[in-house]
C-alpha positions in Angstrom: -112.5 40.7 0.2 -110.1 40.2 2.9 -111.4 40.5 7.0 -108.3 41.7 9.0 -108.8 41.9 12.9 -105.9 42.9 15.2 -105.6 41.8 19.0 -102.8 42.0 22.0 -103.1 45.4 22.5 -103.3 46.8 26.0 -102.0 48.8 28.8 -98.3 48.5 29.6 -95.2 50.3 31.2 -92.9 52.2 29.6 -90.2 49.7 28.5 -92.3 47.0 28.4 -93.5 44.7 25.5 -96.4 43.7 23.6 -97.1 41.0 20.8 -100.1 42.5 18.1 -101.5 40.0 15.9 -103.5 40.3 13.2 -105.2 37.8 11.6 -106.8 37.4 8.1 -109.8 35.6 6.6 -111.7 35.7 3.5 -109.8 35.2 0.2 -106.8 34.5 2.2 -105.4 32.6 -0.7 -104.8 36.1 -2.4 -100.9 37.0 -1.9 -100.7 40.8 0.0 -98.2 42.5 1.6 -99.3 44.0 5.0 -98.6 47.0 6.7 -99.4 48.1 10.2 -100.0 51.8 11.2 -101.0 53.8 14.1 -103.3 56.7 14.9 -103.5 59.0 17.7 -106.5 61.8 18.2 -106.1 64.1 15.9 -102.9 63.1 14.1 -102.8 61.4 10.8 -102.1 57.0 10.5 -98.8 56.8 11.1 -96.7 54.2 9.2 -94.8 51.7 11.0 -93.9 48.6 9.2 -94.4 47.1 6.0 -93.6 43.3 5.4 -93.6 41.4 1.7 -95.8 38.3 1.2 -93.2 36.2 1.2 -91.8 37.7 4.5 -88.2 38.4 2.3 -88.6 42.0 3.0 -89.3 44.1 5.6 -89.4 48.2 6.1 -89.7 49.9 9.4 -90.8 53.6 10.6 -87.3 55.4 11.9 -89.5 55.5 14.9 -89.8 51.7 15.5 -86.7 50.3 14.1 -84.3 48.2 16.5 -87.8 48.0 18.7 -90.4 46.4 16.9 -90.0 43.6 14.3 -93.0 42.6 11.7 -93.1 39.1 10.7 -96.0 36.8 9.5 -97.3 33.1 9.6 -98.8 32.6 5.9 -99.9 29.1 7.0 -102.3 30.2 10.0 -102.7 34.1 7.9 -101.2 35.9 10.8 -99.0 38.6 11.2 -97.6 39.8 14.1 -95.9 42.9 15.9 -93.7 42.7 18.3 -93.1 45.6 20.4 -90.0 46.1 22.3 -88.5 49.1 24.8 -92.5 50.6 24.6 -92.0 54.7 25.1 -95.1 56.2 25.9 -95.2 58.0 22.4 -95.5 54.5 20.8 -99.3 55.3 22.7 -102.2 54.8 19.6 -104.3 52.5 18.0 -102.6 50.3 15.7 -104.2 49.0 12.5 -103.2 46.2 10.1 -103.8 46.7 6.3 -103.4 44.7 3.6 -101.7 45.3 0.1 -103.2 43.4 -2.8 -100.2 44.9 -5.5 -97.4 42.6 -3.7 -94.9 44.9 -5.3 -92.8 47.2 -3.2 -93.5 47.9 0.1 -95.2 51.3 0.8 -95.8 53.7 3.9 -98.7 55.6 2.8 -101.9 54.4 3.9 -103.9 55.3 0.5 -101.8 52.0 -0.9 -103.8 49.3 0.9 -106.9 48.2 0.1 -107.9 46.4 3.5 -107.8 47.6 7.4 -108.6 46.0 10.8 -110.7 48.0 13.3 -107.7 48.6 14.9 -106.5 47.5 19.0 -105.4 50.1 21.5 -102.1 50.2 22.7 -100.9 52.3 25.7 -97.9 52.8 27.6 -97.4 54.6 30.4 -94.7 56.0 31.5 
């Protein structure tokens, strides 16, 4: 089992920033990739970045890219977000999930086996 629980979200102005983390425990020695999504009221998880184990590899939502950059801390089992030029459609929860097949990186949420409870993240414009 792996425990994934996100923090840093918050309420913030259109433009702004905000660093997510998401932190893992449990059997942490296990090598995943890790994924983060997003979810607004009735709307499906959105993809938004995808990140290898080793960090080598990285893979971005249209969306996101040139805003957000995905990169992880395998020493303290943290990964982070950092988000950049927030719009206010970039408004959702945002969940971490973890990937236990460490082989190609993947956008679909069935692929991971693991998920935070998710922090809120809201701009405003």
């Amino acid at each position: 089992q792996v425990q994934l629980a996100e923090s840093g979200g918050g309420l913030v102005q259109a433009g702004g920033s905000l660093r997510l983390s998401c932190a893992a425990s449990g059997r942490t020695s296990d090598r995943y990739n890790m994924g983060w999504f997003r979810q607004v009221p009735g709307k499906e998880r959105e993809f938004v970045a995808a990140n290898s184990w080793s960090g080598s590899s990285t893979y971005y939502a249209d969306s996101v890219k040139g805003r957000f950059t995905l990169s992880r801390d395998n020493i303290k089992n943290t990964v982070y977000l950092q988000m950049n030029s927030l719009k206010p459609e970039d408004t959702a929860v945002y969940y971490c999930a973890a990937d236990l097949k460490v082989y190609g990186l993947y956008s679909s949420a069935e692929e991971y086996d693991y998920w935070g409870q998710g922090t809120q993240v809201t701009v405003s414009s």
